[in-house]
C-alpha positions, 0 to 999 in steps of 0.5 A: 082779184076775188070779190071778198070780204073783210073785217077791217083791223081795229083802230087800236092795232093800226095805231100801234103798227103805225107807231113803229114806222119812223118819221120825220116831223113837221109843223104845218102852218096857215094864214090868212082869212081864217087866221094864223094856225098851226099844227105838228104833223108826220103824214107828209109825202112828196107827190110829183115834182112836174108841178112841184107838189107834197101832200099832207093828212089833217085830221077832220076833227081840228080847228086847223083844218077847216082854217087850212081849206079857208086860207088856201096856203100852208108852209110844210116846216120840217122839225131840227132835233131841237125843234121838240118844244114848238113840235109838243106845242103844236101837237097841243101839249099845254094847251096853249092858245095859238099865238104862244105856239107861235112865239115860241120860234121865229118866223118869216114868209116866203111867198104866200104868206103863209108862216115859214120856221126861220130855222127849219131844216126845210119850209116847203111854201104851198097852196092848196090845190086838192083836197080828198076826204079819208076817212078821219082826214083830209088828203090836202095837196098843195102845190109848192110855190117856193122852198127855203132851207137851213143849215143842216142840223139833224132832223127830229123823227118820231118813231116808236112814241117817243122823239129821236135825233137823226 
């Protein structure tokens, strides 16, 4: 590989192309020192199953990440088509304080006491094991410690700015 090189695309343009990539959509959610906190969240991937882990993307900039890296655990809650309410909250539709976030589904805990959606297709249970600085986020891997799963209604994707049953 030459040694060049390159303009970096504009953010804009990234944003857009990005916008065509369909994906599954999740509420990350935490407790702990920090407090109760929740965020929607699509930047979600699988890493390695010997240890069970999953990686997330934060962006630096919010309140939920600094709480994330404080509490050290997480649940990964993966939306059901009618999900599209509590996923606009945590998304900050409204601009609802944290709590109402919360009240608008039902919740329990799993293992590490961080919040699991009762009724989520799947909540992956993690604790925080590394975290890498990218840019305008944070790479947060968690190790899975526990997965609970419902029934299987179809799952919420968002794709092309919009919300989409699958």
């Amino acid at each position: 590989m030459q040694n060049e090189t390159h303009t970096p695309i504009a953010p804009d343009l990234f944003r857009e192309a990005m916008s065509r990539l369909g994906s599954s959509v999740h509420i990350l959610a935490s407790d702990g020192a920090s407090g109760r906190t929740g965020a929607t969240v699509s930047s979600v991937c699988s890493v390695s199953d010997n240890p069970p882990t999953l990686l997330v993307c934060l962006n630096r900039g919010t309140a939920v990440n600094g709480q994330v890296k404080e509490n050290g655990v997480f649940t990964i809650n993966t939306l059901a088509h009618d999900h599209t309410d509590a996923s606009n909250a945590f998304a900050g539709v409204g601009q609802l304080p944290m709590n109402e976030r919360f009240a608008l589904a039902d919740w329990e805990t799993i293992e590490t006491g961080a919040p699991a959606l009762k009724d989520a297709r799947v909540s992956f249970d993690c604790k925080v094991t590394q975290i890498t600085e990218v840019g305008t986020h944070s790479v947060i891997f968690g190790e899975v410690v526990a997965v609970k799963s419902s029934e299987q209604n179809k799952a919420l994707i968002y794709m092309d700015r919009n919300y989409h049953a699958l």
